[in-house]
PDB file of N, CA, C and O in Angstrom:
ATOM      1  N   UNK A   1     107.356  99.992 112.226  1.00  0.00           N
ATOM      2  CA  UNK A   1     108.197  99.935 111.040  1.00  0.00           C
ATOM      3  C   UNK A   1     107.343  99.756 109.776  1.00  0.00           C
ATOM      4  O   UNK A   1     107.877 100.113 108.725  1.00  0.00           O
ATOM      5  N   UNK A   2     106.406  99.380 109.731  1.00  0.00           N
ATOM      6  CA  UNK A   2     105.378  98.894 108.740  1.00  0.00           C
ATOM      7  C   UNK A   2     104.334  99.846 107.995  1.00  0.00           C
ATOM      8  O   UNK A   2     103.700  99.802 106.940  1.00  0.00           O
ATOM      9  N   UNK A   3     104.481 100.797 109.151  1.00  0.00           N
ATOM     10  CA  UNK A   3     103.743 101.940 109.220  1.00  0.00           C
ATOM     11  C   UNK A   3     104.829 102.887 108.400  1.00  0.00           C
ATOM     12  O   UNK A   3     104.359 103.043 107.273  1.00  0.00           O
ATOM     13  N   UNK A   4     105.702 103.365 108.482  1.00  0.00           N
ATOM     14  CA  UNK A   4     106.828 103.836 108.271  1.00  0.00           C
ATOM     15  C   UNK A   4     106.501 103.411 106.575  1.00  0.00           C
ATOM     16  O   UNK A   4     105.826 103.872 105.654  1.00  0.00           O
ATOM     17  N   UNK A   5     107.410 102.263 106.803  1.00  0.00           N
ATOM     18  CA  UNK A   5     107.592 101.583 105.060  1.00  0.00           C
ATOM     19  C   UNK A   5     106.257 101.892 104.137  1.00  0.00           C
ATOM     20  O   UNK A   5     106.500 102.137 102.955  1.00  0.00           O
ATOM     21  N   UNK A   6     104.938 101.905 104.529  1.00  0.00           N
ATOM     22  CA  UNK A   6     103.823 101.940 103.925  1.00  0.00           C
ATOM     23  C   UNK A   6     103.618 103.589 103.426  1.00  0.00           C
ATOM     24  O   UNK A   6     102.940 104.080 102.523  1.00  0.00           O
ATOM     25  N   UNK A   7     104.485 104.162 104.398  1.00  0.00           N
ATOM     26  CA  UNK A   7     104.224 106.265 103.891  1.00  0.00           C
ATOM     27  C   UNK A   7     104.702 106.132 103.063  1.00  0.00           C
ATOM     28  O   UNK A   7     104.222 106.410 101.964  1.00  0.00           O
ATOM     29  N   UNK A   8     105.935 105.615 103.262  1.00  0.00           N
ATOM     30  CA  UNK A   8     106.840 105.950 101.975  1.00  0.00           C
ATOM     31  C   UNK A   8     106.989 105.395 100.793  1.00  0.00           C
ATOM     32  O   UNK A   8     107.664 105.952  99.927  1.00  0.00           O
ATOM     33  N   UNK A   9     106.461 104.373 100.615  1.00  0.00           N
ATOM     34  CA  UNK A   9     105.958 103.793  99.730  1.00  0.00           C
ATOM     35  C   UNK A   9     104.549 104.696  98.920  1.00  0.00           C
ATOM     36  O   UNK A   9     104.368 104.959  97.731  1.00  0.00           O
ATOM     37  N   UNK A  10     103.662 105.017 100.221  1.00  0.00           N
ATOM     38  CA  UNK A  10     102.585 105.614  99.725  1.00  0.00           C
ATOM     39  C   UNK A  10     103.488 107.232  98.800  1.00  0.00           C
ATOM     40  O   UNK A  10     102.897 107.823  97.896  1.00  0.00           O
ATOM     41  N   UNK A  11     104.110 107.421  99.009  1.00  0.00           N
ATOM     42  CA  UNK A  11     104.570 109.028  98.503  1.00  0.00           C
ATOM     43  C   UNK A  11     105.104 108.919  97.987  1.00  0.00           C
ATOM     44  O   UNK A  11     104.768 109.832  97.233  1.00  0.00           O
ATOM     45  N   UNK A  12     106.479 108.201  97.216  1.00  0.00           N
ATOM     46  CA  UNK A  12     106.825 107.048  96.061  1.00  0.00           C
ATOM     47  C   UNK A  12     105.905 107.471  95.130  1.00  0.00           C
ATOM     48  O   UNK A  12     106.007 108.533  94.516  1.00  0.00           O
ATOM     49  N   UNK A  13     104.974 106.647  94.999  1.00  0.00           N
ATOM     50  CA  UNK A  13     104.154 105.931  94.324  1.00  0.00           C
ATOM     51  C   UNK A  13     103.200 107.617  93.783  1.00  0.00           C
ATOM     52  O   UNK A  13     102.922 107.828  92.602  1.00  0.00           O
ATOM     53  N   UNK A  14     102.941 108.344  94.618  1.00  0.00           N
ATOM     54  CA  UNK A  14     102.360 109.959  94.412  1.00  0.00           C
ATOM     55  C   UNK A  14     103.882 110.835  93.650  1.00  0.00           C
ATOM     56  O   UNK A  14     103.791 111.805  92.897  1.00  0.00           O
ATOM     57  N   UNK A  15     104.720 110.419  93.933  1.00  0.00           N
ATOM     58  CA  UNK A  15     105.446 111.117  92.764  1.00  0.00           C
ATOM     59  C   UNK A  15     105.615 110.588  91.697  1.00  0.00           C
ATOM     60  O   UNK A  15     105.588 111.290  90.686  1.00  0.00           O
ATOM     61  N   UNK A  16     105.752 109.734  91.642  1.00  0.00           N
ATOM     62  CA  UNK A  16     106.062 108.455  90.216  1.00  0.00           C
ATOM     63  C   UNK A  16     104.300 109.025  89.342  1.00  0.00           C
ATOM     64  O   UNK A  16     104.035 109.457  88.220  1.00  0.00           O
ATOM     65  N   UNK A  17     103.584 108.763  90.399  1.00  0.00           N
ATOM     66  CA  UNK A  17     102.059 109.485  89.452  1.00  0.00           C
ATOM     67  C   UNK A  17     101.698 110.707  88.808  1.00  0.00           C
ATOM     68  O   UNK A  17     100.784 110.970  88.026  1.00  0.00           O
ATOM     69  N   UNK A  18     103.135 111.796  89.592  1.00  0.00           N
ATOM     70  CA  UNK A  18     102.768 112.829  88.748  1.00  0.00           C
ATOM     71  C   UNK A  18     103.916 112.946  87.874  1.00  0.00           C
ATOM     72  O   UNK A  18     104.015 114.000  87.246  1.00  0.00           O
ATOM     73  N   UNK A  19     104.833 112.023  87.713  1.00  0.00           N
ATOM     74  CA  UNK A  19     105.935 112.010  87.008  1.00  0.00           C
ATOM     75  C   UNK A  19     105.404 111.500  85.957  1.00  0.00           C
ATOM     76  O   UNK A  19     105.912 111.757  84.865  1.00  0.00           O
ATOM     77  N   UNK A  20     104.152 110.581  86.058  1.00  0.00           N
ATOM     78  CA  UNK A  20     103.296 110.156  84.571  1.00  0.00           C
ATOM     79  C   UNK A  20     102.747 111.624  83.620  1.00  0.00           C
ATOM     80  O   UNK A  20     102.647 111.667  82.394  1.00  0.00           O
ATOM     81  N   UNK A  21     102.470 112.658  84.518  1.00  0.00           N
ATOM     82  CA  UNK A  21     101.832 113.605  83.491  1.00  0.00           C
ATOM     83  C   UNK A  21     102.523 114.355  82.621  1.00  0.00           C
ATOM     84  O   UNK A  21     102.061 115.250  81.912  1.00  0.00           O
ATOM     85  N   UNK A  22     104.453 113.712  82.722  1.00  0.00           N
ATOM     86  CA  UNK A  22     105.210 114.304  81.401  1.00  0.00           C
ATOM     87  C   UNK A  22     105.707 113.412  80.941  1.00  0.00           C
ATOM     88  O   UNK A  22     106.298 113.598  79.878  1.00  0.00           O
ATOM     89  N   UNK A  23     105.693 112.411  81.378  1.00  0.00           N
ATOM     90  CA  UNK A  23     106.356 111.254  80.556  1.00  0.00           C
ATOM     91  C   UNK A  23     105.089 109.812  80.823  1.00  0.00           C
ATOM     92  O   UNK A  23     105.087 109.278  81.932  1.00  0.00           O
ATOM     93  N   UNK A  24     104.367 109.446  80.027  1.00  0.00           N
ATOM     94  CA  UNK A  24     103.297 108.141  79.980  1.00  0.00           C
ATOM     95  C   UNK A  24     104.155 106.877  79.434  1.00  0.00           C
ATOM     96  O   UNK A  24     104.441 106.543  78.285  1.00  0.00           O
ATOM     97  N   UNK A  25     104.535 106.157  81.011  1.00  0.00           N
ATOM     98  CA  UNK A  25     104.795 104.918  80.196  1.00  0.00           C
ATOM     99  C   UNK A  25     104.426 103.985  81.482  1.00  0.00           C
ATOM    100  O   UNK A  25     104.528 104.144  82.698  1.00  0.00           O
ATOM    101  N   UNK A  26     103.899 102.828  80.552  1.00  0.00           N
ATOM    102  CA  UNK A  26     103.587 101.725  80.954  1.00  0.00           C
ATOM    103  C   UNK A  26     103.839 101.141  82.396  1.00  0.00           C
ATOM    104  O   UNK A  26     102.972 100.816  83.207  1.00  0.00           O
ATOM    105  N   UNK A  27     105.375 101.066  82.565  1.00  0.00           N
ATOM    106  CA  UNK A  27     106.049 100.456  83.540  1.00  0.00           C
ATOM    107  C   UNK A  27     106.055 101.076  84.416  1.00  0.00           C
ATOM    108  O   UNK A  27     105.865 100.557  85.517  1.00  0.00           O
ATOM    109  N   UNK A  28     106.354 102.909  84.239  1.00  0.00           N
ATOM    110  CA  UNK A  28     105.822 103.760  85.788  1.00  0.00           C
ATOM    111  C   UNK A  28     104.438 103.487  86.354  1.00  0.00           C
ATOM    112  O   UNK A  28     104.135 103.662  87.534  1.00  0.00           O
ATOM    113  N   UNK A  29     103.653 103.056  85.429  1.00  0.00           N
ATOM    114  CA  UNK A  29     102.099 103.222  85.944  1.00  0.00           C
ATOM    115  C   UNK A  29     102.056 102.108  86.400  1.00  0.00           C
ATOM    116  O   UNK A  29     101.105 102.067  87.180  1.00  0.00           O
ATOM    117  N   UNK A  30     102.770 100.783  86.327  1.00  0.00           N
ATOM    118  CA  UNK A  30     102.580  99.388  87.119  1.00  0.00           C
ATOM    119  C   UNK A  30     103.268  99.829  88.266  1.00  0.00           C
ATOM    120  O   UNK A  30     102.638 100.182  89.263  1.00  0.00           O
ATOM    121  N   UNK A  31     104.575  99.846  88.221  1.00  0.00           N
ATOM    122  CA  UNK A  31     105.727 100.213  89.401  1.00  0.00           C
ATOM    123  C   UNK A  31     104.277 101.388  90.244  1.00  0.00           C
ATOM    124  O   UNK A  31     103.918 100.932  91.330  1.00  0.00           O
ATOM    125  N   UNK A  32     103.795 102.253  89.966  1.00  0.00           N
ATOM    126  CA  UNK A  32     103.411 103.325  90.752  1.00  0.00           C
ATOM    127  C   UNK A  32     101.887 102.337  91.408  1.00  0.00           C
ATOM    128  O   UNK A  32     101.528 102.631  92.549  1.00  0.00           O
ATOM    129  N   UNK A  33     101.501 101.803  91.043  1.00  0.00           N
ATOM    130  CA  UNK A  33     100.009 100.949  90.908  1.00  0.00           C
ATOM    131  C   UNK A  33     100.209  99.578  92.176  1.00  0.00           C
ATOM    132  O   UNK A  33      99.278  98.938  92.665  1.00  0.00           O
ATOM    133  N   UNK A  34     101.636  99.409  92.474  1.00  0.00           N
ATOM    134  CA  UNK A  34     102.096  98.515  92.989  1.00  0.00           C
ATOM    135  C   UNK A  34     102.867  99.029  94.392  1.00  0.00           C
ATOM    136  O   UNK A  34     103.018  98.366  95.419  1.00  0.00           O
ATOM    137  N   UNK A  35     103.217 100.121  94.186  1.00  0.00           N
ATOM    138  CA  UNK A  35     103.507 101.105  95.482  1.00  0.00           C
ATOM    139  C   UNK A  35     102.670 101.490  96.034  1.00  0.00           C
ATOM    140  O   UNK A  35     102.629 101.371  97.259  1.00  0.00           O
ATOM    141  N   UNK A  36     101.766 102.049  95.386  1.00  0.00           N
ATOM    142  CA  UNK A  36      99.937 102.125  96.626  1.00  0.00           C
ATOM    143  C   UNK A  36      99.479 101.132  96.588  1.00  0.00           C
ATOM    144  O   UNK A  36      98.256 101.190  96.713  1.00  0.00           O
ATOM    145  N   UNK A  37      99.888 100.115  96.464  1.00  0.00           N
ATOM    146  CA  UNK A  37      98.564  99.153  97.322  1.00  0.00           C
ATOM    147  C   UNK A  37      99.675  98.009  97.935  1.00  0.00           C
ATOM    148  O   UNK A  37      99.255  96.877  98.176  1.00  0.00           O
ATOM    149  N   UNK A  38     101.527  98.443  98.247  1.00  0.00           N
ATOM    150  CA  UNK A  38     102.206  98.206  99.472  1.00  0.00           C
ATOM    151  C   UNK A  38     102.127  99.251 100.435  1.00  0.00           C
ATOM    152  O   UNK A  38     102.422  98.995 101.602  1.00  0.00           O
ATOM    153  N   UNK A  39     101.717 100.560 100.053  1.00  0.00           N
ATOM    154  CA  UNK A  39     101.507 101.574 101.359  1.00  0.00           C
ATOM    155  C   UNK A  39     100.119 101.328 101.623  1.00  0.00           C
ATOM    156  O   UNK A  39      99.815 101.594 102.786  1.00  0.00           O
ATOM    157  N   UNK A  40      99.399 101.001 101.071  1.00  0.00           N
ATOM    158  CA  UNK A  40      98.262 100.959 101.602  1.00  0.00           C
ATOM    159  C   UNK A  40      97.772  99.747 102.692  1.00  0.00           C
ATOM    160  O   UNK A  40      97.047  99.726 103.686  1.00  0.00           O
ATOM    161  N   UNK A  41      98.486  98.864 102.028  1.00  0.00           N
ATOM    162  CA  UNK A  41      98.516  97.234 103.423  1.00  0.00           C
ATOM    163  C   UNK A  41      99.153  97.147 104.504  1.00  0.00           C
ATOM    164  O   UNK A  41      98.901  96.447 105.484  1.00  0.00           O
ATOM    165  N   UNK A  42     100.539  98.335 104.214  1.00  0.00           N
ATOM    166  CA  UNK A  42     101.226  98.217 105.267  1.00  0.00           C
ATOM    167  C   UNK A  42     100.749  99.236 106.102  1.00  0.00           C
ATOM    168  O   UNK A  42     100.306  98.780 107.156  1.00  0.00           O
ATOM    169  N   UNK A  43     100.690 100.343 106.013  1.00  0.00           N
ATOM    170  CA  UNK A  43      99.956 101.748 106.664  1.00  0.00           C
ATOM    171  C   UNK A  43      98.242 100.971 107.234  1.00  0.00           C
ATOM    172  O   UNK A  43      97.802 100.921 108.383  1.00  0.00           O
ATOM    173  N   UNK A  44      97.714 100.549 106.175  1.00  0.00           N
ATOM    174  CA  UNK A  44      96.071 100.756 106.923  1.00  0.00           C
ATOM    175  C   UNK A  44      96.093  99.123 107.336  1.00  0.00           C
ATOM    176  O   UNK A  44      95.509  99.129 108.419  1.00  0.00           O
ATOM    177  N   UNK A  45      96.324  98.247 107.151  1.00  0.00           N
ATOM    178  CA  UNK A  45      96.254  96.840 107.205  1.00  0.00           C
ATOM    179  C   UNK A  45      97.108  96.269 108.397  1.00  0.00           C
ATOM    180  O   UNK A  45      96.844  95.267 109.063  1.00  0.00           O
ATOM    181  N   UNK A  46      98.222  97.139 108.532  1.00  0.00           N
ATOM    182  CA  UNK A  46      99.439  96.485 109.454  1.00  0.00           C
ATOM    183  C   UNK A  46      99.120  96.758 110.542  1.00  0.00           C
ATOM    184  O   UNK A  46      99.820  96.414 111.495  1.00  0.00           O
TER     185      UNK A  46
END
């Protein structure tokens, strides 16, 4: 399940990043900054 939650989180976080290259704001780039590194603990760490 951890594994699971961590993709999708990881791919989240890859659209929200290219959703930055038409609209730059602040709060997507935390929110997106904060979704890879919950896919990344849960996917490679879990």
């Amino acid at each position: 399940m951890k594994k699971m939650i961590g993709f999708i989180a990881f791919w989240i976080a890859v659209g929200m990043l290219l959703m930055l290259f038409f609209t730059s704001k602040l709060v997507g780039l935390v929110i997106c900054a904060l979704l890879l590194l919950i896919g990344y603990n849960f996917y490679y760490c879990g």
